[in-house]
C-alpha positions as CSV (number, residue, x, y, z in Angstrom):
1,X,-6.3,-37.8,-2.3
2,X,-3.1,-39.3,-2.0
3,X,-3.6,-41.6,-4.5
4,X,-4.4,-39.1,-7.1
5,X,-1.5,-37.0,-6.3
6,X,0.9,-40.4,-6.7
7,X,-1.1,-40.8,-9.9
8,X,-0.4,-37.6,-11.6
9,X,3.2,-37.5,-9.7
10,X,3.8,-40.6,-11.8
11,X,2.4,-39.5,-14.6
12,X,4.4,-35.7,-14.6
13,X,6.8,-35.3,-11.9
14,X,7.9,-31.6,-13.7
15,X,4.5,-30.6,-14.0
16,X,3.3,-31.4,-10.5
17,X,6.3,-29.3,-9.1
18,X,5.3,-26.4,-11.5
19,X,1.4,-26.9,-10.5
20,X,2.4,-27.2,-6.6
21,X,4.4,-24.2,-7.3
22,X,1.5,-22.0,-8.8
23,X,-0.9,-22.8,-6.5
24,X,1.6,-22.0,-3.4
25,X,1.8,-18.4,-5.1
26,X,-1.8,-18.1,-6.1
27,X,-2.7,-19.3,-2.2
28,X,-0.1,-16.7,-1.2
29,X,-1.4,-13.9,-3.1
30,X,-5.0,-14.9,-2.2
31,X,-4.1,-15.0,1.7
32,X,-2.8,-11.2,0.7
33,X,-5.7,-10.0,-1.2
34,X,-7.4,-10.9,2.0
35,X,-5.1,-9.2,4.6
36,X,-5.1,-5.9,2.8
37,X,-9.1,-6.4,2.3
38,X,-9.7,-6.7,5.5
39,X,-7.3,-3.9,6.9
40,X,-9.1,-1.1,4.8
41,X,-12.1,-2.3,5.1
42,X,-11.9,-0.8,9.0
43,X,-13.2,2.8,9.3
44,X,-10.4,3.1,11.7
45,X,-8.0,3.2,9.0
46,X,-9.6,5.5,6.9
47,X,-8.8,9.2,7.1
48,X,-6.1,8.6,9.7
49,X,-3.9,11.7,11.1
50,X,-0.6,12.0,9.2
51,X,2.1,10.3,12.0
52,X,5.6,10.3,11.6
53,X,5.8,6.0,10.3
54,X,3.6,6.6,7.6
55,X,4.8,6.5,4.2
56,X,3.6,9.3,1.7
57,X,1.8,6.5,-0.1
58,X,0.0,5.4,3.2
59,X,-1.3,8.4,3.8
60,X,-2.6,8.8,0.4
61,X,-4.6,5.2,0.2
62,X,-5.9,6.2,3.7
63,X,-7.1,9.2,2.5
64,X,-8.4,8.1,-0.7
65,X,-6.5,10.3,-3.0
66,X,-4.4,9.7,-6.1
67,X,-0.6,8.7,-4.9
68,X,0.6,11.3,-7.3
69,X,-1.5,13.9,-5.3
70,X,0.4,12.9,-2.1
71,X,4.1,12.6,-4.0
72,X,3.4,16.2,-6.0
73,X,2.8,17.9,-2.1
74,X,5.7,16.6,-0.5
75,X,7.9,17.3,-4.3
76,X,9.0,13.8,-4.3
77,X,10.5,12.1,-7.4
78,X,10.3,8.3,-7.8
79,X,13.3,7.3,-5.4
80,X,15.3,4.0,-5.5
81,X,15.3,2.0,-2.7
82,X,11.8,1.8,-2.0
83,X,9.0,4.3,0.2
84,X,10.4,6.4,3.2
85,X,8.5,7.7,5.9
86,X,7.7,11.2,6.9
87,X,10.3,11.1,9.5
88,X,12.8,10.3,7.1
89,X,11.5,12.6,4.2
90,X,11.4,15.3,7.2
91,X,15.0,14.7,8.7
92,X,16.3,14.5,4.7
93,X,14.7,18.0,4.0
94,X,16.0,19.5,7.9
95,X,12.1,20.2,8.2
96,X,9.6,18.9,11.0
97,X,7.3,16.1,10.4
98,X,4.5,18.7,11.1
99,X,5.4,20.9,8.6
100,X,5.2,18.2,5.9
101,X,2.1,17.2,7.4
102,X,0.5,20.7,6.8
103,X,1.7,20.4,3.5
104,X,0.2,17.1,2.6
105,X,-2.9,17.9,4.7
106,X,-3.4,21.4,2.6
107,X,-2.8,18.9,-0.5
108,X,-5.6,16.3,0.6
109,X,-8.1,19.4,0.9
110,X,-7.7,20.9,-1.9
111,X,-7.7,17.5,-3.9
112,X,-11.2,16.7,-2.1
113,X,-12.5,20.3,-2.5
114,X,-11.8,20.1,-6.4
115,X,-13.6,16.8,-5.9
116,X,-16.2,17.8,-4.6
117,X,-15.9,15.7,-1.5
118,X,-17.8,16.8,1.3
119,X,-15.6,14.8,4.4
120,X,-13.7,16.8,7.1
């Protein structure tokens, strides 16, 4: 093994740094794919109540509807500076997180009842 990686060292220094490089990311990424995989894979993560830390995008992949369903409930525009929580999108709007909850969870049902979907 070591041999071979002296060999093509030798041979392309550049492009063994730019290989080494790729496959760091692509090993990253993979370890990622994996992570996330696994995490909603767990029935414990699916249809979760709607807690103050979760991000309006969170609750939408938990609840396994559109992101734009979620952002259209809550009135949000694409906002700089990345996702907030409903804490913060509650304390910005001088509204409870419970109210925003109801909101979203009114949302979520009629979403699924247009769908079709049958889950509580």
């Amino acid at each position: 093994m070591f041999a071979f990686l002296r060999r093509i060292w030798q041979a392309a220094p550049v492009a063994t740094v730019i290989l080494g490089g790729a496959l760091a990311v692509s090993l990253f990424f993979a370890v990622r794919l994996v992570a996330f995989w696994i995490y909603w894979a767990d029935p414990a993560h699916r249809d979760q109540a709607i807690e103050p830390w979760m991000t309006p995008g969170y609750v939408a992949h938990s609840w396994g509807i559109p992101r734009e369903v979620a952002f259209e409930a809550l009135d949000l525009p694409p906002a700089p500076g990345g996702p907030r929580t409903m804490r913060e999108l509650a304390d910005e709007r001088g509204v409870t997180v419970e109210l925003l909850a109801q909101d979203l969870q009114a949302a979520i049902d009629a979403f699924r009842a247009a769908q079709g979907d049958a889950r509580p």
